[in-house]
N, CA, C and O atoms as a Tinker XYZ file with bonds, in Angstrom:
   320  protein
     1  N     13.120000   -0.896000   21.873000    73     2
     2  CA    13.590000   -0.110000   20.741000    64     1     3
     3  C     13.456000   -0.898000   19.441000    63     2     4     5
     4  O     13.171000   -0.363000   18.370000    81     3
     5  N     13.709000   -2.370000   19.624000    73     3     6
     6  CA    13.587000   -3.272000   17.809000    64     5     7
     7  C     12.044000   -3.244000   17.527000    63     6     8     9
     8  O     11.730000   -3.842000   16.498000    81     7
     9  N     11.026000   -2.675000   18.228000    73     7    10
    10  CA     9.752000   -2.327000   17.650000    64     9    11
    11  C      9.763000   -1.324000   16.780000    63    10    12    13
    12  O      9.186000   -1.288000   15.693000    81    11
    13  N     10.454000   -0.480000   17.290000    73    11    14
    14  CA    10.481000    1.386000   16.363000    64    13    15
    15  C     11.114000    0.581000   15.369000    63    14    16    17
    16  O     10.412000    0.314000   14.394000    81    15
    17  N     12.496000    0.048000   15.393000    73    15    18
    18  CA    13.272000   -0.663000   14.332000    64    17    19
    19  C     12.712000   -1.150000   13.129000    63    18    20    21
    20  O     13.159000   -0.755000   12.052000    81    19
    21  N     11.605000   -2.120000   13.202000    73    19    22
    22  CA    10.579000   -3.189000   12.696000    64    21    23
    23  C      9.929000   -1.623000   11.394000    63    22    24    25
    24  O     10.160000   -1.306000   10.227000    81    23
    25  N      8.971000   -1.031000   12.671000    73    23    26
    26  CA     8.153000    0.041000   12.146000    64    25    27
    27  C      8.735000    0.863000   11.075000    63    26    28    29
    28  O      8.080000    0.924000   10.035000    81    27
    29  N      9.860000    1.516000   11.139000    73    27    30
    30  CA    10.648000    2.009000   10.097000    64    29    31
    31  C     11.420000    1.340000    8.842000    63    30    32    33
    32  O     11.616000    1.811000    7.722000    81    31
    33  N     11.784000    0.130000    9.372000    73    31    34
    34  CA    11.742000   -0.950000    7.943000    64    33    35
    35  C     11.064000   -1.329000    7.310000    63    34    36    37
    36  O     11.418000   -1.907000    6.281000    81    35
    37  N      9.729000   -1.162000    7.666000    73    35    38
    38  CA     8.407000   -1.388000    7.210000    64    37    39
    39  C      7.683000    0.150000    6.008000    63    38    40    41
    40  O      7.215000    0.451000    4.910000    81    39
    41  N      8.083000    0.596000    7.272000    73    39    42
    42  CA     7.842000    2.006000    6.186000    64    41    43
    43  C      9.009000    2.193000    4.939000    63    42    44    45
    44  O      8.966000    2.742000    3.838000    81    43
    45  N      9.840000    1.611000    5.527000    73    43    46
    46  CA    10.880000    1.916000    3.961000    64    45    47
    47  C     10.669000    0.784000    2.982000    63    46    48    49
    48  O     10.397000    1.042000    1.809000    81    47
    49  N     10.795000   -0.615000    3.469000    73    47    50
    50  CA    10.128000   -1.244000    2.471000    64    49    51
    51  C      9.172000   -1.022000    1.377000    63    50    52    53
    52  O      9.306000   -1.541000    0.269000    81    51
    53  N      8.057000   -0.125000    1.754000    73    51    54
    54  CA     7.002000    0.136000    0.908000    64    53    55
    55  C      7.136000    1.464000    0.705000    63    54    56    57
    56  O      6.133000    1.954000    0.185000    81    55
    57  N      8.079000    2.283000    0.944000    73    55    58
    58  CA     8.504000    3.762000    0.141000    64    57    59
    59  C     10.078000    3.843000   -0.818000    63    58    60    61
    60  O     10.345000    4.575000   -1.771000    81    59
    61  N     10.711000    3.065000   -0.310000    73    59    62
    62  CA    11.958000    2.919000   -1.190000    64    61    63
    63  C     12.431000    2.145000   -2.059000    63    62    64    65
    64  O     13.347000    1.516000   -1.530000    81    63
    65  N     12.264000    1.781000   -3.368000    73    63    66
    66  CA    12.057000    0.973000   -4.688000    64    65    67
    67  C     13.829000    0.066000   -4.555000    63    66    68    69
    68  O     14.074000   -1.067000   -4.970000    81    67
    69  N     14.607000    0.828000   -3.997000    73    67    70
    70  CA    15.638000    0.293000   -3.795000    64    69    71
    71  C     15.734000   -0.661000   -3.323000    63    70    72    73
    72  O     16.034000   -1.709000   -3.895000    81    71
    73  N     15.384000   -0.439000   -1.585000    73    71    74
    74  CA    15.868000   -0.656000   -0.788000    64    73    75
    75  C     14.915000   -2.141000   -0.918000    63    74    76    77
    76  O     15.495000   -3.175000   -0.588000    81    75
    77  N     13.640000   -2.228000   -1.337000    73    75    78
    78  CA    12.547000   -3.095000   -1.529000    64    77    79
    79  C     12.829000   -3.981000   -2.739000    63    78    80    81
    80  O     12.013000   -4.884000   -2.925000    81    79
    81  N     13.630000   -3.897000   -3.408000    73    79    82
    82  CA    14.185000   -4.506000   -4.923000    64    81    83
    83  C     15.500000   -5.445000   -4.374000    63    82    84    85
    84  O     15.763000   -6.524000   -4.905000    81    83
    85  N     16.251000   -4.915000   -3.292000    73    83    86
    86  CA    17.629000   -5.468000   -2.798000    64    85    87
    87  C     17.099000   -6.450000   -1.910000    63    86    88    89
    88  O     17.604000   -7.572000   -1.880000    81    87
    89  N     15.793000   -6.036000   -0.927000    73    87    90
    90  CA    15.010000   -6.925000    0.277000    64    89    91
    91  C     14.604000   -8.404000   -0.382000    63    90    92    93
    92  O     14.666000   -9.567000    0.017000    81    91
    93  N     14.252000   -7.885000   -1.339000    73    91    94
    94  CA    13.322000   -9.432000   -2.068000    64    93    95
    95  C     14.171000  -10.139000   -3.023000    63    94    96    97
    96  O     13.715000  -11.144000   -3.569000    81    95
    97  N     15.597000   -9.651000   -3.343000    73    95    98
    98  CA    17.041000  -10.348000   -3.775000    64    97    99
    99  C     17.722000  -11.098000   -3.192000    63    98   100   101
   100  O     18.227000  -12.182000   -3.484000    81    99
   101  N     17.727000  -10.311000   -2.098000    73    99   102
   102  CA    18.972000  -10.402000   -0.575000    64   101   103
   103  C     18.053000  -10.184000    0.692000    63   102   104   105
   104  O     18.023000   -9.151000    1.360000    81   103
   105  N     17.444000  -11.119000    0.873000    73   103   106
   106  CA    16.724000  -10.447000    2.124000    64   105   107
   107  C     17.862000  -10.287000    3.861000    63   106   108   109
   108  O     18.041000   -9.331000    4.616000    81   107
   109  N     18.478000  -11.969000    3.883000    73   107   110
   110  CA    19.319000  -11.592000    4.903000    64   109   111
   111  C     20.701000  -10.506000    4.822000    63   110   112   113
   112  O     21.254000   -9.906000    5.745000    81   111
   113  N     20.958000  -10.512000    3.600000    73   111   114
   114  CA    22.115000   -9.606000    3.109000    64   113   115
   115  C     21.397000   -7.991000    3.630000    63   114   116   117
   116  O     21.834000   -7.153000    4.418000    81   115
   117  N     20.460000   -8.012000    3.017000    73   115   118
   118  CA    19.880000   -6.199000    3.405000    64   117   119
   119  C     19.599000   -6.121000    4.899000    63   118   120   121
   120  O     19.627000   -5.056000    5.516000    81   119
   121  N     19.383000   -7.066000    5.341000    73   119   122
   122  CA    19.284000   -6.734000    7.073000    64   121   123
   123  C     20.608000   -7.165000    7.606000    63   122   124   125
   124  O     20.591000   -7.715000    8.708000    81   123
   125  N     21.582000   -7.028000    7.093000    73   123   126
   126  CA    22.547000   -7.346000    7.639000    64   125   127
   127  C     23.365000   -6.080000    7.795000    63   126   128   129
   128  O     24.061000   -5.599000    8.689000    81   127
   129  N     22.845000   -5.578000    6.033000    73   127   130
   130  CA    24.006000   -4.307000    5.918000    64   129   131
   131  C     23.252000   -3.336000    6.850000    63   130   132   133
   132  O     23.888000   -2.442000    7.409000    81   131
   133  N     21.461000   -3.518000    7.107000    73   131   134
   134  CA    20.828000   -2.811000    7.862000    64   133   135
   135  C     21.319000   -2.506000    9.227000    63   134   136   137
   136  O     21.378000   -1.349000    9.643000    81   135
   137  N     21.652000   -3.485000    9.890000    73   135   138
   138  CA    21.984000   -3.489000   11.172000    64   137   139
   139  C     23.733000   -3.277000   11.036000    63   138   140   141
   140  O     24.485000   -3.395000   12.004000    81   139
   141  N     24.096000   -3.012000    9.928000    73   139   142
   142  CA    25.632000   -2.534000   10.229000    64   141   143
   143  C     25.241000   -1.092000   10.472000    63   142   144   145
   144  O     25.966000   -0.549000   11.306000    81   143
   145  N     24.177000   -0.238000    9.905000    73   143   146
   146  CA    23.643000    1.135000    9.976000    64   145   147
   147  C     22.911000    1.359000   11.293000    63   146   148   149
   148  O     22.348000    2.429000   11.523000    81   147
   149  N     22.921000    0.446000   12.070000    73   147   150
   150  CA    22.391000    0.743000   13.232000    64   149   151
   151  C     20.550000    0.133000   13.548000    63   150   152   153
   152  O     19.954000    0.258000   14.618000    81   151
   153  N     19.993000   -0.509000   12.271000    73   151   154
   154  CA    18.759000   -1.168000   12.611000    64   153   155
   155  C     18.639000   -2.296000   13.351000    63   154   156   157
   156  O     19.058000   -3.324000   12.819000    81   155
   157  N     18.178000   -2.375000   14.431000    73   155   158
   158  CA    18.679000   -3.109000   15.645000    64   157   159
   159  C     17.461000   -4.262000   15.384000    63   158   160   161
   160  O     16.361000   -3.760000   15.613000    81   159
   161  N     17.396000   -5.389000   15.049000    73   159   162
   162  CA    16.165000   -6.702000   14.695000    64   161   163
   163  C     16.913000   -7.333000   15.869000    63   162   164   165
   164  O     18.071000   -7.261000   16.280000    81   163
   165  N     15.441000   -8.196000   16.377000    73   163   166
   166  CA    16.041000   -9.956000   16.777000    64   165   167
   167  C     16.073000  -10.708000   16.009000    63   166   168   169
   168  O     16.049000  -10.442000   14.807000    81   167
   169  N     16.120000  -11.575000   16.373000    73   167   170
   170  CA    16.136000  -12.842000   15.606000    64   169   171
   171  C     14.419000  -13.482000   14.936000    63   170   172   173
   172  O     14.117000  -13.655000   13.755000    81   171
   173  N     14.039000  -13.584000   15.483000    73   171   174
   174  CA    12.440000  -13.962000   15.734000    64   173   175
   175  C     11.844000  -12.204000   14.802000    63   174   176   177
   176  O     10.618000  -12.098000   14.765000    81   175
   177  N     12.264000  -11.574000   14.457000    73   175   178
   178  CA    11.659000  -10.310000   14.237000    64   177   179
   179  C     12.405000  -10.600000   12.457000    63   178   180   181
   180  O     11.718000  -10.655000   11.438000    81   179
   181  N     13.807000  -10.733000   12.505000    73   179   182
   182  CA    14.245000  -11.097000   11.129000    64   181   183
   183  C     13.553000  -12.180000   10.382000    63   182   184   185
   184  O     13.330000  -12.009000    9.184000    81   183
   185  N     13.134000  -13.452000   11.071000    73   183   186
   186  CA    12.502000  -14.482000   10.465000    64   185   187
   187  C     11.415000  -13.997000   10.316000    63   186   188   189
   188  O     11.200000  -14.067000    9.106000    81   187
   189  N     10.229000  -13.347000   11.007000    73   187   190
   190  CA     9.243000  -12.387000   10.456000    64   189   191
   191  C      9.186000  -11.893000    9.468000    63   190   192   193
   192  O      8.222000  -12.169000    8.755000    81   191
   193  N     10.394000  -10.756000    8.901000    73   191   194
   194  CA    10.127000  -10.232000    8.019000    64   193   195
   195  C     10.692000  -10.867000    6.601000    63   194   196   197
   196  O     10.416000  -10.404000    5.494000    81   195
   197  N     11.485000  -11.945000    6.828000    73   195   198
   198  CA    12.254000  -12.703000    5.724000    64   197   199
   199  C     11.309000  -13.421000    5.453000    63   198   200   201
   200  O     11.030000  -13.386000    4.255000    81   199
   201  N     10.589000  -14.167000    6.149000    73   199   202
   202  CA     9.093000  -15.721000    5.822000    64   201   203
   203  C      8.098000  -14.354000    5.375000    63   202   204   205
   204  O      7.797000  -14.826000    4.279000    81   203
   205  N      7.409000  -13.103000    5.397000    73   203   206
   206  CA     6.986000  -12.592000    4.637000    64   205   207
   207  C      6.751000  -12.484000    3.204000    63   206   208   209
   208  O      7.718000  -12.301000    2.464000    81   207
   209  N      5.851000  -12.555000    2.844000    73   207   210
   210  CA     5.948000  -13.027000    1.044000    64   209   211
   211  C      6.129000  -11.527000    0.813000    63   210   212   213
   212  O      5.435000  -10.610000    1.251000    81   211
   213  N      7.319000  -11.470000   -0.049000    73   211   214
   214  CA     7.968000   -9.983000   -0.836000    64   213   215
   215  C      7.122000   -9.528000   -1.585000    63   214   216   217
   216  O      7.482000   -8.409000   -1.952000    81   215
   217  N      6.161000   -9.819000   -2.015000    73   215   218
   218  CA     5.480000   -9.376000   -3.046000    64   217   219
   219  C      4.579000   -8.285000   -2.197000    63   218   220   221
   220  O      4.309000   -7.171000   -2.644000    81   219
   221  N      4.129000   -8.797000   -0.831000    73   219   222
   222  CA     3.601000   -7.668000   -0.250000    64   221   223
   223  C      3.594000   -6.274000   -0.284000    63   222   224   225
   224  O      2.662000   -5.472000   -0.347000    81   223
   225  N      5.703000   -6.023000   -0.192000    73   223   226
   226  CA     5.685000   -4.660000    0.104000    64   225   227
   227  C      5.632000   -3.892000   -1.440000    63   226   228   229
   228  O      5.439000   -2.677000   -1.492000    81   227
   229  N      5.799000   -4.619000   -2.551000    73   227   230
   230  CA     5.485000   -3.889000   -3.462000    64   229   231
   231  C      3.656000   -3.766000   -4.125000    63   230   232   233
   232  O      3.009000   -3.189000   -5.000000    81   231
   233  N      3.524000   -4.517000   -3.261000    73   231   234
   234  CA     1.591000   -4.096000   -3.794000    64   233   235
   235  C      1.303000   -3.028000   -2.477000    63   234   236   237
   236  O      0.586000   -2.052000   -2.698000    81   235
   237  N      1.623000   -3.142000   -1.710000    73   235   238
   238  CA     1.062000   -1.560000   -0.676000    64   237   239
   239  C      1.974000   -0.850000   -0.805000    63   238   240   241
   240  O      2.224000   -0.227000    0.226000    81   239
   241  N      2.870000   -0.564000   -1.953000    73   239   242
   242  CA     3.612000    0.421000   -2.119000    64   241   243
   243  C      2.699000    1.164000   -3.432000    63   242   244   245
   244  O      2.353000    2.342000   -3.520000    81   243
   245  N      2.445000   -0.013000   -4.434000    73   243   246
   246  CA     1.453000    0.260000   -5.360000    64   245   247
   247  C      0.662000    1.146000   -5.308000    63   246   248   249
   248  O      0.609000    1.994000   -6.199000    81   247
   249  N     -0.442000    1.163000   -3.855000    73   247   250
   250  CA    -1.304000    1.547000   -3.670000    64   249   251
   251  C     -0.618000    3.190000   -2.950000    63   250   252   253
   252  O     -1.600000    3.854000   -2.619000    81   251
   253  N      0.222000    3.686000   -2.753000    73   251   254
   254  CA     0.849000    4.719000   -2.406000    64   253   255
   255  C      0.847000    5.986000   -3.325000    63   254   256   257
   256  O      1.167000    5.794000   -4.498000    81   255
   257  N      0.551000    7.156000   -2.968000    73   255   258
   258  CA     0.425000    7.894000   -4.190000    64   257   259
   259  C      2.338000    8.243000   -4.616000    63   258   260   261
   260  O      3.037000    8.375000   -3.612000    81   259
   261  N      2.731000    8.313000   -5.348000    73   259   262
   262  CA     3.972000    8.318000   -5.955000    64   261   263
   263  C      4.870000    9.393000   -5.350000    63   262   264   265
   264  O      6.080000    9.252000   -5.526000    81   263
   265  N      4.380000   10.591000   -4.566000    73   263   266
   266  CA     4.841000   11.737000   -3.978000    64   265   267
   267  C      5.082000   10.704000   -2.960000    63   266   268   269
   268  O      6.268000   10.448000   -3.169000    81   267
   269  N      4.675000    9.882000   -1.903000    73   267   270
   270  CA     5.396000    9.387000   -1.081000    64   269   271
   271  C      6.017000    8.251000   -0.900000    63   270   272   273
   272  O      6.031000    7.545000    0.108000    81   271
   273  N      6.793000    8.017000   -2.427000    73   271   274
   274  CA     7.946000    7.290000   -2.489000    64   273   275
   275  C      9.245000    7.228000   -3.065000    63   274   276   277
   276  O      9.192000    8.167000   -3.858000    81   275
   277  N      9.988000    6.899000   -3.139000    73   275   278
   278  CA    11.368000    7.251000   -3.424000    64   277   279
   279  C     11.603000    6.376000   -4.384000    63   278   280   281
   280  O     11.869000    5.244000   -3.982000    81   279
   281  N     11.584000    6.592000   -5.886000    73   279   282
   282  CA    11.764000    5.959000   -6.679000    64   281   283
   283  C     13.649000    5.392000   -7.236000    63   282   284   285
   284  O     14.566000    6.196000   -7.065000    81   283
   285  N     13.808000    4.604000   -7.585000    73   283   286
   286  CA    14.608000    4.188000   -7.837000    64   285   287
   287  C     15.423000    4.507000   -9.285000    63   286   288   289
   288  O     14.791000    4.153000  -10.281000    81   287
   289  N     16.491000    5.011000   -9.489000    73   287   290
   290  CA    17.164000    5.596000  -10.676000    64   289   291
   291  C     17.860000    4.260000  -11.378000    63   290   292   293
   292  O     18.279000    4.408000  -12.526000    81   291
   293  N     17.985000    3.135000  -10.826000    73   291   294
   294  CA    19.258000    2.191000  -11.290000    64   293   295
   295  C     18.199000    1.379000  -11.986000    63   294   296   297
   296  O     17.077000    1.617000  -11.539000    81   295
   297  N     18.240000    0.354000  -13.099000    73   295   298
   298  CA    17.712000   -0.572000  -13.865000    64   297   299
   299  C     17.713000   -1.633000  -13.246000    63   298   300   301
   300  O     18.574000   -2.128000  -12.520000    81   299
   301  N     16.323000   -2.123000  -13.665000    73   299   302
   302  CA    15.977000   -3.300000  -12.665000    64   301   303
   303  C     16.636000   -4.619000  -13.546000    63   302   304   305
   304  O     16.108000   -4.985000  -14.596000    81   303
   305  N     17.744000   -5.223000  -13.035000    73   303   306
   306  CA    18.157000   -5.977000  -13.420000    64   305   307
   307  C     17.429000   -7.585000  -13.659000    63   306   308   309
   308  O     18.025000   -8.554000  -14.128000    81   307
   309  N     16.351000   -7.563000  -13.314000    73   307   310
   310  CA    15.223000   -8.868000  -13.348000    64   309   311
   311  C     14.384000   -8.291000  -14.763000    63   310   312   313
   312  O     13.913000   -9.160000  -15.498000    81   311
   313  N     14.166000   -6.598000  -15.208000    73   311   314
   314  CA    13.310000   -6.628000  -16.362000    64   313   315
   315  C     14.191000   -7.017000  -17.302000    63   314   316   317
   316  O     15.411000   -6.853000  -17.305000    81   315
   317  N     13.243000   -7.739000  -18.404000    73   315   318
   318  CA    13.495000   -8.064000  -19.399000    64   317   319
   319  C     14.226000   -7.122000  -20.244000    63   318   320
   320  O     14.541000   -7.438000  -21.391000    81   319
């Protein structure tokens, strides 16, 4: 089942501006509150996606046409 887990964090990473803005802030914090919601990681699967360079999920989100993503309403507290 922490494969489906993986797969759907993956897909939200690169569709949800939020959830992908809090990941690359807080990475163990967002998989923490993740798995209070029921996203079930190992250990070896968290260090995966934390040693991931963040910048990833926002360049193949880039490349996403804008209908399939969930943009973010709150101010990005890193822009200038």
């Amino acid at each position: 089942m922490s494969q489906r887990h993986v797969e759907l964090l993956i897909g939200r990473l690169v569709t949800d501006e939020e959830l992908r803005r809090r990941f690359s802030q807080a990475p163990f914090e967002t998989l923490a509150a993740l798995s209070e919601q029921g996203c079930e990681l190992t250990a070896g699967e968290i260090d995966a996606l934390v040693s991931t360079d963040s910048r990833l999920w926002g360049k193949v989100a880039a490349k996403l046409p804008s209908r399939l993503q969930r943009c973010s309403l709150r101010p990005d507290p890193t822009a200038p």
